[in-house]
ROTORLUM-123946 format. One record per residue (C-alpha): residue number from 0; y, z, x. Coordinates in steps of 0.001 Angstrom, whole numbers. Example, Ala and Ser with C-alpha at 12.3 -4.5 7.8 and 13.67 -1.06 7.14 Angstrom:
2
> seq, py, pz, px
> 0, -4500, 7800, 12300
> 1, -1060, 7140, 13670
//
This chain:
151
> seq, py, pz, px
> 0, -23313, 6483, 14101
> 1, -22300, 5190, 10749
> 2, -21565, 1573, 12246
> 3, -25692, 1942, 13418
> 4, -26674, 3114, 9753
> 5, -24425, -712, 8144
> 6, -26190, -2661, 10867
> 7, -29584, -1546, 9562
> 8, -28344, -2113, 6372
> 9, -27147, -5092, 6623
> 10, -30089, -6539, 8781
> 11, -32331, -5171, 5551
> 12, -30421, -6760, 3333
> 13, -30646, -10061, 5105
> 14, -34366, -9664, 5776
> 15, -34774, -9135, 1568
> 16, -32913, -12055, 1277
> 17, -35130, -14174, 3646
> 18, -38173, -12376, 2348
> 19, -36983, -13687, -1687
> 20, -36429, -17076, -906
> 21, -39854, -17415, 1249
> 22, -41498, -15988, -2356
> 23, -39308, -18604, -3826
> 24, -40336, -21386, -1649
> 25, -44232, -20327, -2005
> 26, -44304, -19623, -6049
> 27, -42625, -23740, -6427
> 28, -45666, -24881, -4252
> 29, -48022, -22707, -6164
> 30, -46224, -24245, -9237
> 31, -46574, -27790, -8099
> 32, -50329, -27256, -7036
> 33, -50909, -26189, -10429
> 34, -49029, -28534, -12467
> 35, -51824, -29755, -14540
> 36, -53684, -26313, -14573
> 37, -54201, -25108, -18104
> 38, -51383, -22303, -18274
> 39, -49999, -20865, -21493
> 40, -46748, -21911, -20799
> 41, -45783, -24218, -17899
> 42, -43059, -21399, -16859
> 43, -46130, -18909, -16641
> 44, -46645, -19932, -12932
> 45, -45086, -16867, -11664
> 46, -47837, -14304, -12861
> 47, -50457, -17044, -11327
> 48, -48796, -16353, -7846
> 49, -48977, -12682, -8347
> 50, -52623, -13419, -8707
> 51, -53818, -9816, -8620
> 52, -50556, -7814, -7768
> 53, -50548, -6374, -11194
> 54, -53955, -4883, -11116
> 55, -53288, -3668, -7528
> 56, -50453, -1670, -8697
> 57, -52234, -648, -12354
> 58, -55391, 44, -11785
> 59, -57050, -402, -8496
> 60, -55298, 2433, -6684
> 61, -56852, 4759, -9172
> 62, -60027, 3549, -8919
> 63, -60332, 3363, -5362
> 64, -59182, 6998, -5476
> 65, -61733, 7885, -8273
> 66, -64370, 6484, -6262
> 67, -63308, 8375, -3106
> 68, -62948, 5226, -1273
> 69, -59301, 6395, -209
> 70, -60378, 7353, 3335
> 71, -61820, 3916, 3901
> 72, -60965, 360, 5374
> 73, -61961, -2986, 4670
> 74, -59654, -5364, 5317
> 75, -60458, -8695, 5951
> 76, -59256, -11378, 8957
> 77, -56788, -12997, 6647
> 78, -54653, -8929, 6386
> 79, -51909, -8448, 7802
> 80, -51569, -5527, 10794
> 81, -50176, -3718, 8533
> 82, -52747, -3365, 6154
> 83, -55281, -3382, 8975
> 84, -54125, -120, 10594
> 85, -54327, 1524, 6819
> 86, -56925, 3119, 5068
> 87, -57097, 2082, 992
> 88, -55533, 5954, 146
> 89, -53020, 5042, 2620
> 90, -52046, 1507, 1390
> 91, -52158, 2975, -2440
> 92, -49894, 5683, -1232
> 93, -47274, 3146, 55
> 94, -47502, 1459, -3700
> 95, -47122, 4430, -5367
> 96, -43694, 5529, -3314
> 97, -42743, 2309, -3521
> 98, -42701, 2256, -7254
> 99, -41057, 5265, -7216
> 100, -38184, 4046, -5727
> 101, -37943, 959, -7539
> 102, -37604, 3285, -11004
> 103, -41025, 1432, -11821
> 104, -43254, 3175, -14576
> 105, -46969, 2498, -14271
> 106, -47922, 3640, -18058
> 107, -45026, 1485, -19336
> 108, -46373, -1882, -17000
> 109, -49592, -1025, -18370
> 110, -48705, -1354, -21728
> 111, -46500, -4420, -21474
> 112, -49159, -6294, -19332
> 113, -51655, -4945, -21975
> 114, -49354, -6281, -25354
> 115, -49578, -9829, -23170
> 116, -53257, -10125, -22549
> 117, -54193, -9578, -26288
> 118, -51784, -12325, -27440
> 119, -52966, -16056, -27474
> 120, -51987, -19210, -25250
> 121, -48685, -20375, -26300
> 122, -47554, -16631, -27276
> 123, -48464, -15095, -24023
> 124, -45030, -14434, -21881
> 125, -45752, -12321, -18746
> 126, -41956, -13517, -17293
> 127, -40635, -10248, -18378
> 128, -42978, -8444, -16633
> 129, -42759, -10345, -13793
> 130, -39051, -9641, -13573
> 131, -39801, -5859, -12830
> 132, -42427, -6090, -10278
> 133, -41413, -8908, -8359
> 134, -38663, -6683, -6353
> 135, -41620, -4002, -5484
> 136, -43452, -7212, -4376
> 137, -40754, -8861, -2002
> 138, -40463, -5298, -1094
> 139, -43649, -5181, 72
> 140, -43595, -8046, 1666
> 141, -40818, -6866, 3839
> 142, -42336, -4077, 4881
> 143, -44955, -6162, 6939
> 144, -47470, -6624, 4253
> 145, -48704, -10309, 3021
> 146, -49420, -12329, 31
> 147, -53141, -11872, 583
> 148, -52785, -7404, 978
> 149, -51121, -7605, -2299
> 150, -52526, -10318, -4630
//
């Protein structure tokens, strides 16, 4: 039995592996594709990538919730099956367990994402942010859901 539980394991490990270089591999072509975009910093290219992750897991969950939208579905051709078989409570549900597994504080993202947006151009560094949600994302991503469910 225990033999069973490593080989799960193990195979999980390996797909997080394969799951973190494929975000690799697609944040250095979103990189390239936006060489000459107008980004604070050139090394800002992460947080373009994440596109809308951040507001997904800060605010949007909340709102769909406030609206009591949570029993609803809407997702479009380009979701994954996933997503499709979900409703929005469901999906925000998954991100909020998620999070609280990874250790991940939603006040405390909110205010370091909000410290960031006030500053100006050159002084803007989302990287450090970045660094703490990008596990939930690969995560995610694992899980069965894709770039366009979560950004």
């Amino acid at each position: 039995m225990n033999e069973h539980k490593f080989e799960n394991l193990d195979m999980k490990e390996r797909a997080i592996r394969a799951m973190r270089e494929k975000v690799r591999q697609e944040m250095e072509e979103y990189r390239v594709k936006h060489l000459n975009d107008k980004l604070s910093k050139p090394d800002q290219y992460r947080i373009g990538y994440l596109n809308n992750f951040l507001s997904k897991i800060l605010w949007q969950g909340e709102s769909i919730r406030e609206a009591g939208l949570s029993d609803r579905k809407g997702w479009g051709e380009n979701s994954s099956a996933l997503a499709k078989s979900q409703t929005y409570g469901e999906f925000f549900d998954v991100i909020d367990r998620e999070m609280k597994k990874a250790g991940l504080d939603r006040e405390e993202l909110r205010r370091l994402e909000q410290e960031e947006r006030i500053k100006k151009g050159e002084d803007r560094d989302f990287n450090p942010l970045v660094d703490k949600i990008i596990d939930l994302y690969i995560n995610l991503r694992v899980m069965g859901y894709n770039h366009r469910d979560l950004c």
